[in-house]
C-alpha positions in Angstrom: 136.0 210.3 -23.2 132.7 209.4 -21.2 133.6 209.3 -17.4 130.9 206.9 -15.4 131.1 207.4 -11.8 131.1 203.8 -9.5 130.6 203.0 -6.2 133.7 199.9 -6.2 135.8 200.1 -9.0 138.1 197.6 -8.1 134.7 195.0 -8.3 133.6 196.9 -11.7 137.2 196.4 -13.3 137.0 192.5 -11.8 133.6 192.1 -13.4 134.8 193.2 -16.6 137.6 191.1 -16.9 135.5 188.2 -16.0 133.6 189.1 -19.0 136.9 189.7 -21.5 136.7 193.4 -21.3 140.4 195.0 -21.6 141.2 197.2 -18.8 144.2 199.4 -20.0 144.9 201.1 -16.7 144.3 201.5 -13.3 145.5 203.9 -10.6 144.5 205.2 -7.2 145.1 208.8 -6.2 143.9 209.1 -2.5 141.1 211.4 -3.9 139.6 208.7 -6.7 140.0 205.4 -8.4 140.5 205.5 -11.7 139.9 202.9 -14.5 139.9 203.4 -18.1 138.4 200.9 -21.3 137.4 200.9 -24.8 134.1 200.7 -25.7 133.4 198.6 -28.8 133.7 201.6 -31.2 137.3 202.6 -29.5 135.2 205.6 -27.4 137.7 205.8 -24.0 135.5 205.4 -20.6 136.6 206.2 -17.8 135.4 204.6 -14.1 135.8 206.7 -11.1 135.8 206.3 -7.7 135.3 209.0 -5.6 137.8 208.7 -2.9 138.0 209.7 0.9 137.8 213.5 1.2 137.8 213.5 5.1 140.4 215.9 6.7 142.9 213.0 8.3 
């Protein structure tokens, strides 16, 4: 798997899906945003998020 760090994943997963790209999950752990695709050879990539990590 190739993880690629973003600064909005939520825009990056939009922008794919403009474009046709499959998006086979999303999730949002407090920590990260998390999205994950197949590149055209079936290779599994990752988009992060980093999330908050200020004490509340």
């Amino acid at each position: 798997m190739i993880n690629l760090r973003v600064d909005d994943c939520d825009a990056m997963v939009e922008q794919l899906k403009a474009k046709g790209v499959e998006i086979f999950g999303q999730v949002d752990e407090g920590y990260g945003k998390f999205a994950w695709l197949l590149d055209p050879d079936g290779v599994k990539i990752e988009l992060w998020e980093q999330g908050d990590t200020r004490d509340s």
